[in-house]
Phi, psi and omega in degrees: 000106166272130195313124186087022177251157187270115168241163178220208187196122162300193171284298174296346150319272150321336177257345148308301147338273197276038142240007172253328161265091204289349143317301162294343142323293164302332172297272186348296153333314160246026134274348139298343157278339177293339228238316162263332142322321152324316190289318172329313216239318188258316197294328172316333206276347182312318183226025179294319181279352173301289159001263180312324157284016162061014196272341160220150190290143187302308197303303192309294203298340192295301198298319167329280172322310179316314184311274181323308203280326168301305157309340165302287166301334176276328190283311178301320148306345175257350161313263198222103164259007268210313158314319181286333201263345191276316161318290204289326164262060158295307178228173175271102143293029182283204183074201183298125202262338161279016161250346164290313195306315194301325171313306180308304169334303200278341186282317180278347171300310174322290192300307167333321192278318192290319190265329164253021135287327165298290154340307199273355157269001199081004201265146182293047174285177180275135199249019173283318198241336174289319174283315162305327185281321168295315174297305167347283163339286169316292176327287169337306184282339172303260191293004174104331193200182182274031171265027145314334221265137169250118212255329171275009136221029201250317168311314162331331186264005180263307158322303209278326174317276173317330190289299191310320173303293180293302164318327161305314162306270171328304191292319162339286185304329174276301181351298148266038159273324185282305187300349162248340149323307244254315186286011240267315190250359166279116173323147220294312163338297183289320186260022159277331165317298184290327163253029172264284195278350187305311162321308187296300172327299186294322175311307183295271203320324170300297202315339195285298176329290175323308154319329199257312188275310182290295176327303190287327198274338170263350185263234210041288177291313158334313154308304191302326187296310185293322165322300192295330185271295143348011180051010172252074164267035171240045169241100149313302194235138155228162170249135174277156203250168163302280205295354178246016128299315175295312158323280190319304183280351173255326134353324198266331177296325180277335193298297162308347158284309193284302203227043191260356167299323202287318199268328180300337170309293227269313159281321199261000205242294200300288219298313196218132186256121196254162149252111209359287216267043159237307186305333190276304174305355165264342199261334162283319173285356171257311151310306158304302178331314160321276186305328162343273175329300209286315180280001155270355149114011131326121193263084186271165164267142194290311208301291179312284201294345151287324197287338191283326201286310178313329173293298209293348173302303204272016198257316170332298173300310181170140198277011140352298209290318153342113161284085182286016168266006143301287165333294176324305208284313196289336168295300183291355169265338178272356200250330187297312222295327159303328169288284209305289181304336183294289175323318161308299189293326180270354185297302181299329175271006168260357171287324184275332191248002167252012175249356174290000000 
């Protein structure tokens, strides 16, 4: 294979691999389980204020998303892939790729574990930040030290950090100041009709987004875990293939079918009790930050920037209306999750690897 040529893995490819190669068989698994857990934990936040403001039913809305989040990954990815490439050179996983493999194996076990504990409490983290801090981890115990770490695109995540917050916030918050100017003299009725589909419209358009973001940073790592069960871990450049954009949105669609209420409660419900044309004004404003992100290559989290854009709405009225005892407990899962999964990840890959 020469180093720097755009590689890519067919369908029939893949299914050759995994019935010949039972390591890849074990990649797969838990990057589908990772993948779905995702659907558990982030994709939810997607269609939480529709939900919770009743503008759609939970079963429409899961397919809504399901819809969406694919169209997301496909249009964007034929687009701007560039989100995807910057999460696979994030860390080095170079050197013997079946011991890089194994490294990996112990980074995505981490993140599963990390991530239905967060599930199982209701709390929104990010699986987002949770998946860079387990490959990190991982990296790290790989190669020894942090020159695991690619520091020129790993900074991107500090970048993206702050966009998702701060921004998330601000713009929530003017939206919904304008979106109650404008609306100011319409009867009440009339503009719950108009943001009942205005909503839908925004639901969709997050889930596409959530898709665009979310979508590229895992299969990103999917290639790499498949690259690597090939023995080829010096592939610089790659193309995402269509079928594993369909595996990716439908895998994140049953994770969100299964277990995504505990988060939609907890973002649409728990933090800010929204109203229609609030619910509309997070879901536009959380979206555009997505695409921000996405056409600056910055691998931001759906999860901070929707719940901050839910803060800066409901912060808009008065600041009350926010449960900052909510808030807390989701910051302080957000403040864990780089230490705590990073720490994971590398604890299990120096245990997988010393167990080969």
């Amino acid at each position: 294979m020469k180093v720097g040529a755009c590689m890519s893995v067919t369908f029939t490819q893949f299914l050759e691999d995994l019935i010949q190669n039972p390591v890849m068989i074990v990649t797969t698994i838990l990057m589908l389980g990772v993948i779905m857990v995702n659907g558990w934990t982030d994709a939810p936040n997607a269609i939480a204020t529709c939900v919770s403001t009743r503008a759609m039913s939970p079963k429409g809305s899961v397919v809504l998303a399901a819809v969406f989040n694919f169209l997301g990954v496909l249009v964007m990815t034929l687009f701007n892939s560039t989100v995807a490439q910057t999460v696979y050179k994030m860390v080095d996983f170079g050197g013997d790729s079946r011991v890089a493999l194994t490294a990996l194996c112990a980074a995505l076990f981490a993140i599963v574990v990390w991530a239905t504990a967060a599930w199982r409490f209701g709390i929104p983290t990010s699986e987002s930040h949770a998946l860079i801090a387990g490959i990190s981890g991982a990296a790290i115990a790989l190669q020894g030290g942090f020159g695991g770490i690619n520091g020129s695109e790993w900074v991107k995540v500090i970048y993206g950090l702050f966009l998702s917050t701060f921004l998330g916030f601000g713009s929530g918050w003017i939206l919904a100041k304008l979106i109650e100017a404008i609306f100011r003299r319409v009867s009440r009725r009339k503009a719950n009709r108009f943001f009942r589909c205005g909503q839908i419209v925004g639901a969709s358009a997050m889930a596409f987004m959530h898709g665009a973001q979310d979508g590229q940073k895992f299969m990103g790592v999917f290639l790499l875990g498949v690259f690597l069960a090939k023995g080829e871990g010096q592939v610089t450049v790659f193309e995402i293939p269509i079928w594993l954009m369909v595996v990716c949105s439908l895998v994140m669609a049953l994770g969100t079918s299964i277990g995504g209420y505990r988060i939609i409660k907890a973002v649409g419900m728990d933090m800010v009790k929204l109203e229609k044309h609030q619910g509309f004004a997070a879901d536009i404003a959380a979206s555009g930050c997505l695409l921000l992100a996405s056409l600056w290559s910055l691998p931001v989290s759906t999860t901070h920037t929707k719940t901050t854009a839910i803060m800066g709405v409901g912060a808009s009225k008065r600041i009350r209306s926010v449960n900052w005892a909510v808030v807390k407990e989701m910051v302080l899962a957000w403040v864990l999750t780089f230490p705590g999964c990073g720490l994971i990840g590398y604890i299990m890959s120096i245990i997988f690897l010393r167990t080969m």
